[in-house]
C-alpha positions in Angstrom: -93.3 39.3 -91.1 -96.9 38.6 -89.9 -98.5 40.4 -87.0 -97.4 38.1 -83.3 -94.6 36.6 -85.3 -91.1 36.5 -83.4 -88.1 37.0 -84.6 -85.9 34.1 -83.8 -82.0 33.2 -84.2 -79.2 31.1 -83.5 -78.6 32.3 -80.1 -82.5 32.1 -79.3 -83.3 35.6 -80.0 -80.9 37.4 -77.9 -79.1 39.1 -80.7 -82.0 40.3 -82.4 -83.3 41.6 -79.6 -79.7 43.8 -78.8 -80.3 44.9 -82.7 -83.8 46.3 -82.2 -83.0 47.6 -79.1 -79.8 49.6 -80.8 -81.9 50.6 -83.4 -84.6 52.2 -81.4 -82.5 53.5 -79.4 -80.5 55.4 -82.8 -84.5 56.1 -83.9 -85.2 57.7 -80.4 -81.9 60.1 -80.8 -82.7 61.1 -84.4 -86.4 62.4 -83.3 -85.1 63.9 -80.0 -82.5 66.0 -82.0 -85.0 67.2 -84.3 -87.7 68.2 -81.9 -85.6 69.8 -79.8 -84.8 73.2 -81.2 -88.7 73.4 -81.7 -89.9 71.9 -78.6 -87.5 74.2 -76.6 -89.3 77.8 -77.6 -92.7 76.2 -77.0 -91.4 74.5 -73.6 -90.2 77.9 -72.7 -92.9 80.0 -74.1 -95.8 77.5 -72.0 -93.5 77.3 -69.0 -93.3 81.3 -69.1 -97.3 81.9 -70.0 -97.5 79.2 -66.6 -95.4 81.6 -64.3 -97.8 84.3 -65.3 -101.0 82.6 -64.6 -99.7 81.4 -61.3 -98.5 84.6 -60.1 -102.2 86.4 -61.3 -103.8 83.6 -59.8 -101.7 84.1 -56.4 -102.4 87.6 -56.2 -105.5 87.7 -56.8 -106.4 85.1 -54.3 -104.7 87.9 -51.9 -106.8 90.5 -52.7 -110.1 88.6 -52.6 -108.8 87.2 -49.1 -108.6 91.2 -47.9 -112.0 91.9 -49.4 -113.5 89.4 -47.7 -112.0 89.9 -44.2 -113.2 93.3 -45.1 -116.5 92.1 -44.8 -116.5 91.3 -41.2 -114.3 94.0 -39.5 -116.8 96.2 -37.4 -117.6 99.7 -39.0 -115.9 102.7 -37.3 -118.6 105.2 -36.1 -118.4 108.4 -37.1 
C-alpha cells in the first residue's frame, strides 16, 4: 500500500477502520503491559528523587527568608 492510499471496502471503510482501531488498541495493551513493570520503579524512583528536591528546596527557601529578615532587625546595644 502506497504512502496517502486509503483503505476502502464494501461498507465504505467503516469496517476497516473498527479493525485498525481493534488492532491498535491490542498493540497499545501489549506495550503498556511490557513497560510497566519497568516504568513503575523509575516512575517511583523520579517521583521520590522529586519529593526530595522539593522539600530541600522548601526549606531552604525558609532559612534564606530568616537570614535575610536578619538583615534588617535593629542590633541590640550592649
Amino acid at each position: 500500500m502506497a504512502t496517502g492510499e486509503a483503505i476502502v471496502s464494501a461498507d465504505g471503510g467503516q469496517l476497516a477502520t473498527r479493525e485498525l482501531v481493534h488492532e491498535f488498541r491490542n498493540l497499545l495493551a501489549v506495550i503498556v503491559n511490557q513497560m510497566s513493570s519497568a516504568s513503575w520503579a523509575v516512575s517511583k524512583g523520579l517521583g521520590f528523587a522529586a519529593l526530595i528536591l522539593a522539600s530541600v528546596n522548601i526549606f531552604g527557601g525558609f532559612l534564606v527568608t530568616q537570614r535575610m529578615l536578619a538583615m534588617y532587625r535593629k542590633k541590640e546595644k550592649k
